[in-house]
C-alpha positions as CSV (number, residue, x, y, z in Angstrom):
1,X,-1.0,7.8,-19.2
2,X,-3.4,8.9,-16.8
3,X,-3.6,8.7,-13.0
4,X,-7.1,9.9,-11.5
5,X,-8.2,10.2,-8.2
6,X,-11.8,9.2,-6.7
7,X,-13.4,10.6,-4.1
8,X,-14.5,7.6,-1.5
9,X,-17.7,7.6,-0.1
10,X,-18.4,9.0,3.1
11,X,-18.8,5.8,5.0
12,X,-15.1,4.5,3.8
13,X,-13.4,8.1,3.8
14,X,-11.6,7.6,7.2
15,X,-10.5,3.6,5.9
16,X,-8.8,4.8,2.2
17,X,-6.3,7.0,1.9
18,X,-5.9,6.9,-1.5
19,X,-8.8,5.9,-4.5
20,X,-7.7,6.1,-8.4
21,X,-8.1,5.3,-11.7
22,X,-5.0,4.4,-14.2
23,X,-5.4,4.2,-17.4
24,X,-2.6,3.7,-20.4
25,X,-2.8,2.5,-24.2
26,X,0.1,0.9,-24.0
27,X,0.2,-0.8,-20.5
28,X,2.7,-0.3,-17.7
29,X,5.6,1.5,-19.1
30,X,8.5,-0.4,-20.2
31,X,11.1,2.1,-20.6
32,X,10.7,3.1,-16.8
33,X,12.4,0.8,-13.7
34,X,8.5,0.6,-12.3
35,X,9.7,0.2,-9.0
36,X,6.8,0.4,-5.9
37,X,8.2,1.1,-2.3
38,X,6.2,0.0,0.7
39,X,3.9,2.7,2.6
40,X,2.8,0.8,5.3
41,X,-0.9,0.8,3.6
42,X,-2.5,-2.6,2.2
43,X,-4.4,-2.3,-1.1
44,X,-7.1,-3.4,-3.4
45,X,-6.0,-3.9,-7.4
46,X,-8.8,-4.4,-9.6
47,X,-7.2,-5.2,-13.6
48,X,-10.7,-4.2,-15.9
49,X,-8.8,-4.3,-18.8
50,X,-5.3,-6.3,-19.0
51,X,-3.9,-8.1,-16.3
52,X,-0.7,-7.2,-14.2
53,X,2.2,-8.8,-13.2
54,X,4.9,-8.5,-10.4
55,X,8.4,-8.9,-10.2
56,X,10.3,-9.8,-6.9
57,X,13.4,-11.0,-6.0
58,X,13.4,-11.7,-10.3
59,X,10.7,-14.4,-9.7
60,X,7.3,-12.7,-11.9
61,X,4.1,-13.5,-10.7
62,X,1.2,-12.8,-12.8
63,X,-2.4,-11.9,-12.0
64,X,-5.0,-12.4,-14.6
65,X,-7.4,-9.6,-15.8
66,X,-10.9,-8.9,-14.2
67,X,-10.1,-10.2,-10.8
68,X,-9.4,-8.0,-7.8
69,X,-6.5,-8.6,-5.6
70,X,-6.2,-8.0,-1.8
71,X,-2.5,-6.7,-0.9
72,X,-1.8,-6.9,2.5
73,X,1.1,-4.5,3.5
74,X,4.5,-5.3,2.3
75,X,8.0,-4.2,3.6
76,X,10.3,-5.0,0.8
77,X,10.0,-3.2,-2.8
78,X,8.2,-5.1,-6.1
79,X,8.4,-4.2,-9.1
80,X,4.8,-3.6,-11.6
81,X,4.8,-5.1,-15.2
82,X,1.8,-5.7,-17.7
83,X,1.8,-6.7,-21.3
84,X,2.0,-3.8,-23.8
85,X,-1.7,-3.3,-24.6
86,X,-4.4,-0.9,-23.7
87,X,-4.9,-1.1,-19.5
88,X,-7.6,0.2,-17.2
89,X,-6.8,-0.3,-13.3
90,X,-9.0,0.7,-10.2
91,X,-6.5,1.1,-7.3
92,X,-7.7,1.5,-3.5
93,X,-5.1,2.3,-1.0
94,X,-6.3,1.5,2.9
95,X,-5.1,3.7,5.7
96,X,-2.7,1.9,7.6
97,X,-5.2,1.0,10.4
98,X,-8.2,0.5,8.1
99,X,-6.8,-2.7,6.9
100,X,-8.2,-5.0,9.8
101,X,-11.9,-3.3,9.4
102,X,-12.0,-5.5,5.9
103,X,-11.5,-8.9,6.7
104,X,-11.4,-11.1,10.1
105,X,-8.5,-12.6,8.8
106,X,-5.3,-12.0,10.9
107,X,-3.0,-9.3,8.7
108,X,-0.1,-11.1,9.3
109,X,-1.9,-13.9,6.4
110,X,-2.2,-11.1,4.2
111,X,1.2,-9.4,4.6
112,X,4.0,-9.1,1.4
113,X,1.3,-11.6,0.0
114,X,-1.6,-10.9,-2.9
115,X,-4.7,-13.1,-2.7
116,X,-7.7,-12.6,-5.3
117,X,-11.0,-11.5,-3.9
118,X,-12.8,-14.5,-4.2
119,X,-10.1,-16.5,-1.8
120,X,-10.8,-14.0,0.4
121,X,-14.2,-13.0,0.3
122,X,-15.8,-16.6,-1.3
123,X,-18.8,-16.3,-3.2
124,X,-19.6,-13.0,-2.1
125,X,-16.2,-12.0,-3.6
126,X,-16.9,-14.2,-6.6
127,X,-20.4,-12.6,-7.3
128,X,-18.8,-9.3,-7.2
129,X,-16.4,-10.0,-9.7
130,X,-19.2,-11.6,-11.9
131,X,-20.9,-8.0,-11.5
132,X,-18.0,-6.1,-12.5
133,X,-17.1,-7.9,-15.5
134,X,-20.9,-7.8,-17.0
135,X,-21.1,-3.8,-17.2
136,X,-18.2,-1.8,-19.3
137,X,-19.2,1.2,-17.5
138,X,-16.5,2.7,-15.3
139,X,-18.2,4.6,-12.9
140,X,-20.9,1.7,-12.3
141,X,-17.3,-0.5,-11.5
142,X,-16.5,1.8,-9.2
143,X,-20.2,2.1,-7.6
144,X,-20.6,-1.5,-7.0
145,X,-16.6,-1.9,-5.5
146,X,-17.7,0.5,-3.1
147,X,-20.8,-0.9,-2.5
148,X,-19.2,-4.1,-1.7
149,X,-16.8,-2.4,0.7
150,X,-19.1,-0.8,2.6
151,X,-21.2,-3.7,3.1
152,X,-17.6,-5.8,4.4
153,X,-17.3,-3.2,7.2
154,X,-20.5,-2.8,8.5
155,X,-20.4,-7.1,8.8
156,X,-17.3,-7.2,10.1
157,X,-17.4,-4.1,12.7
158,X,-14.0,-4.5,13.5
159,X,-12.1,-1.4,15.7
160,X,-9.4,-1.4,18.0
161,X,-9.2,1.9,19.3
162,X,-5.3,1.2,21.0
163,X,-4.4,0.1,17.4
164,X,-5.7,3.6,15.7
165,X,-3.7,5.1,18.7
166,X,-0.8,3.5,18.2
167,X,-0.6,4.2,14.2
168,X,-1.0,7.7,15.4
169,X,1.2,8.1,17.5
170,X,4.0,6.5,15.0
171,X,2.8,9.0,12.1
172,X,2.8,12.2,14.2
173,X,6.4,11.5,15.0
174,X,7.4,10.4,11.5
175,X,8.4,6.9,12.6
176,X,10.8,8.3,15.5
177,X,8.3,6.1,17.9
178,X,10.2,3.2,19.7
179,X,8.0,0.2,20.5
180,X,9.2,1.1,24.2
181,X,7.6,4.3,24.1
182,X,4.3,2.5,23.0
183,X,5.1,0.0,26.0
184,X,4.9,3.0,28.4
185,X,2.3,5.4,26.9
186,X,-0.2,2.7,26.8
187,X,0.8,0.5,29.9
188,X,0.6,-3.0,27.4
189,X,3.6,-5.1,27.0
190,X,6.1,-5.2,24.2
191,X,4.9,-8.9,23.3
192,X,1.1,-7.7,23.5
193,X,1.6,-4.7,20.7
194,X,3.8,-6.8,18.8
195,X,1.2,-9.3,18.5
196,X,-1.7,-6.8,18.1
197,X,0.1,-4.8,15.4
198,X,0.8,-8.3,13.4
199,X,-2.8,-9.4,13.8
200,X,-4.3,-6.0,12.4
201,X,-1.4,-4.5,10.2
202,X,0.3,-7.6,9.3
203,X,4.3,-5.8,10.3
204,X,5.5,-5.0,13.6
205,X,5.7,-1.4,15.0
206,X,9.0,-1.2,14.5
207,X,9.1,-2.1,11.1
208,X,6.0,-0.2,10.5
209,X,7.9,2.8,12.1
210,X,10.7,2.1,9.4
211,X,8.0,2.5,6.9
212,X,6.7,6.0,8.2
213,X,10.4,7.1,8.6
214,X,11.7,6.3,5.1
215,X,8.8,7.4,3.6
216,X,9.2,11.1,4.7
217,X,12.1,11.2,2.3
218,X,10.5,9.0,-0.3
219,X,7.5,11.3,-1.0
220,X,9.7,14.6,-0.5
221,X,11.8,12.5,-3.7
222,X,8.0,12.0,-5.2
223,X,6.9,15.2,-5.0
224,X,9.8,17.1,-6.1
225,X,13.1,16.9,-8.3
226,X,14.9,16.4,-5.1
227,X,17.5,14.1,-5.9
228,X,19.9,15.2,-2.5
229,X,18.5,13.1,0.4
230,X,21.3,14.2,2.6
231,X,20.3,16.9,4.3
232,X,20.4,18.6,7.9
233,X,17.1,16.6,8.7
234,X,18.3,13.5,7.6
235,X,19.9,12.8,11.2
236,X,17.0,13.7,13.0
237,X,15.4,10.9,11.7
238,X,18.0,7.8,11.0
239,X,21.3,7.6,13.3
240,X,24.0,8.3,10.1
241,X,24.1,8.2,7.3
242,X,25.1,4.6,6.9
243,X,21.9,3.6,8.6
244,X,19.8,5.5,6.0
245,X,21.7,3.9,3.2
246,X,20.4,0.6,4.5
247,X,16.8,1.8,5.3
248,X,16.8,3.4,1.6
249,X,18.0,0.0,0.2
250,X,15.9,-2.0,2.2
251,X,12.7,-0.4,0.5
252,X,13.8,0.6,-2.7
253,X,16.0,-2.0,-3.3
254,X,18.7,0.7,-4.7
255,X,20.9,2.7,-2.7
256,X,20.1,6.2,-3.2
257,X,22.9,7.7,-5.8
258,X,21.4,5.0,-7.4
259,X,18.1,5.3,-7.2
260,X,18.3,9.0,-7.5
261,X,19.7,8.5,-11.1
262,X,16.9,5.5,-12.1
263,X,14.0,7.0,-14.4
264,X,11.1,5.5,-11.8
265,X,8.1,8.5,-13.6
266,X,5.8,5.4,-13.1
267,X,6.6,5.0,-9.4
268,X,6.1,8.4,-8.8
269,X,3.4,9.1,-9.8
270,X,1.2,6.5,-6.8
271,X,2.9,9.3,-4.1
272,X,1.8,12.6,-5.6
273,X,-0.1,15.2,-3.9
């Protein structure tokens, strides 16, 4: 199994957090629980060999190969599954704010939803797809998916500088950022954020401060063989510990002895440094 990690070109840098290649002979592992917790960032799938499928809520939804899927940002946990075959899988992870800058579609149409390129994008998203599947080459895939992107932005020139702000604002303080003190740093209403935050993230700051928060522990768990989330810091950031509990089951689906205990290598391996 390998996981590797692209460098994005400079124009898309500051919109992608995260750019890799996986690649496995036998597809997505099916001795591991494959489970994916939100991050708050919205993502781009493409399947060049083997398609994927997800699991939520036990209802599997299947997405074919050589397509490219648009993932808006999702606040509930999904499970990955693929046939057991040999599978090749561009991943592009947006920065929680760069999100908006790719389509002029509201987020909220895109959020805990997948939708293939060309619904999005049309023929231009069509075309694209056509060029990816006529070259075998992986590094010319990855040239003309970037070329693609690149070309989105620049037509769709979309920036909200209060949004960028706000996301900020919510990361710096690892989620422990009320909607009220986004009220009276930036002098908008509660209703205003709440609708600008759906319309360009797709999630509400609150939950998208539940996001941040949960995942402080999450990519400790990632990153490490930490399997004791209750420590000192854990009530600077949630009210008790019952309150974690249900944060921790809310994104994971598990509660945490549990999920502590699950062999999730698979899930992992999406969060490490």
């Amino acid at each position: 199994m390998i996981l590797k990690r692209i460098l994005p070109r400079p124009e898309l840098v500051h919109l992608i957090d995260t750019f890799w290649v996986f690649e496995n002979d036998f597809g997505v592992p099916t001795d591991d629980s494959r489970v994916i917790a939100p991050n708050g960032k919205a993502k781009f799938i493409y399947s060049y060999r083997n398609g994927l499928s997800t699991v939520e809520n036990g209802i599997q939804t299947d997405y074919k190969e050589q397509d490219i899927f648009f993932i808006g940002i999702w606040d509930r946990p999904v499970t990955l599954v693929s046939k057991s075959r040999a599978t090749g899988t561009i991943g592009i992870e947006l920065t929680p704010n760069g999100l908006h800058r790719f389509t002029r579609l509201s987020a909220s149409e895109v959020s805990n939803r997948i939708h293939s390129f060309s619904d999005i994008y049309g023929a231009a998203g069509q075309n694209l797809l056509e060029r990816l599947s006529n070259t075998q080459n992986l590094e010319e895939k990855i040239t003309e998916l970037q070329n693609f992107l690149v070309a989105i932005i620049q037509s769709t020139n979309r920036n909200n500088a209060l949004i960028d702000d706000s996301v900020r604002l919510i990361q710096n303080a690892s989620g422990l950022y009320t909607i009220k003190d986004l009220v009276d740093k930036s002098g908008y209403s509660k209703r205003y954020l709440d609708m600008l935050f759906k319309d360009h993230l797709g999630i509400s700051p609150k939950t998208y401060a539940g996001i941040v928060r949960f995942q402080s522990f999450y990519d400790l768990w990632a990153n490490t063989e930490q399997t004791d989330f209750y420590k000192d810091s854990l009530y600077e950031l949630y009210y008790d510990q019952a309150h974690f509990i249900k944060e921790f089951k809310r994104f994971t689906g598990h509660t945490p002895w549990r999920y502590a205990n699950l062999k999730n290598d698979f899930g992992k391996i999406f969060y490490r440094r």
